[in-house]
N, C-alpha and C positions, 0 to 999 in steps of 0.2 A: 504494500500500500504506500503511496505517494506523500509527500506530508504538503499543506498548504504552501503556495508559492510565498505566504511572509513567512515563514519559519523554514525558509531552505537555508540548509548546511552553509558558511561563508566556504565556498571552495577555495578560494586563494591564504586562506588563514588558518587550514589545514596541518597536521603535525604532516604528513606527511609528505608536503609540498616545504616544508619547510626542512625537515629530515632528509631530504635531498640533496639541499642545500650545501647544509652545513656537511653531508657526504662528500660531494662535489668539494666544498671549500677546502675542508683536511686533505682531500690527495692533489686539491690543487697549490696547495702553499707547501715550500718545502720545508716545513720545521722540522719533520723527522728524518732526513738524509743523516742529520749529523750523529744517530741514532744508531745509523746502518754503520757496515763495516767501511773503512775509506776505500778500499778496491772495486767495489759496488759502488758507490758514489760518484768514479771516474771512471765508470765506465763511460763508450761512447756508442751512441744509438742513432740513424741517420743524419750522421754528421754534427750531431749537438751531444752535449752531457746528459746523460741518462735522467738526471734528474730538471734538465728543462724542455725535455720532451717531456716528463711527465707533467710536469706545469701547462706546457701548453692543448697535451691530450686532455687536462683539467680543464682547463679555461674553455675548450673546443664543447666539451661536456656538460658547461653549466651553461653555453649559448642556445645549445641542442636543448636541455631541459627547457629552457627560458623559453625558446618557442614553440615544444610543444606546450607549456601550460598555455599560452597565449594565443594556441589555435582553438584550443578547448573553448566552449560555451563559457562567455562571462556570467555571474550570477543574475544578472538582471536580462539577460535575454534567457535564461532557463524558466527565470518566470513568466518573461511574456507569452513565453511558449504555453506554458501551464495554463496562464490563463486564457491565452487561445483555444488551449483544447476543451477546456471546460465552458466556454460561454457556448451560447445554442445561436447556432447559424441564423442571419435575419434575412429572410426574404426580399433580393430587390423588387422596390417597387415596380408598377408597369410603367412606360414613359407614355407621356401626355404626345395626344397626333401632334401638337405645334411642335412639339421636339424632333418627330419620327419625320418629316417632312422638308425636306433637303432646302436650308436658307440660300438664298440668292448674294452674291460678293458685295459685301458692303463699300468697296469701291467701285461698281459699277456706274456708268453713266448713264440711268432710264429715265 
């Protein structure tokens, strides 16, 4: 069951839109290189230091999160969805003959 569109979840304020994050931020910042052994450290991996390929496969990783949340349904279009689908179709009206009958160019010269 659905919950009303004012009491929808705030999807951007999420733990686990946020638990992402801070995923992403820890293997994108190198605080713990100095952790590892120095030989791992200087390694080299496409031509860069092992540890700022990983920096940049981080930063590459928190671009890619960022826009899928941002492809995602904002919360306010998930409710106007909601309440689309809940209101009851209105029937257009019929149009009036003066409508239905082809007006003549209001620049013309008669």
């Amino acid at each position: 069951m659905s919950s009303p569109p004012s009491q929808l979840p705030p999807a951007y304020s999420s733990w686990r839109v946020w638990g992402g994050y801070i995923a992403l931020l820890v293997v994108a910042v190198p605080w713990y290189w100095r952790l590892l052994p120095a030989t791992f450290s200087q390694q080299i991996a496409g031509g860069l230091p092992l540890w700022a390929l990983v920096v940049v496969l981080g930063s590459v990783g928190m671009s890619i999160y960022t826009a899928a949340l941002l492809l995602a349904p904002w919360p306010e279009e998930q409710e106007a969805e909601l309440n689309s689908r809940t209101a009851t179709p209105v029937a257009p009206e019929a149009e009036s003959a003066d409508e239905q009958s082809p007006r003549p160019y209001e620049g013309s010269s008669k």
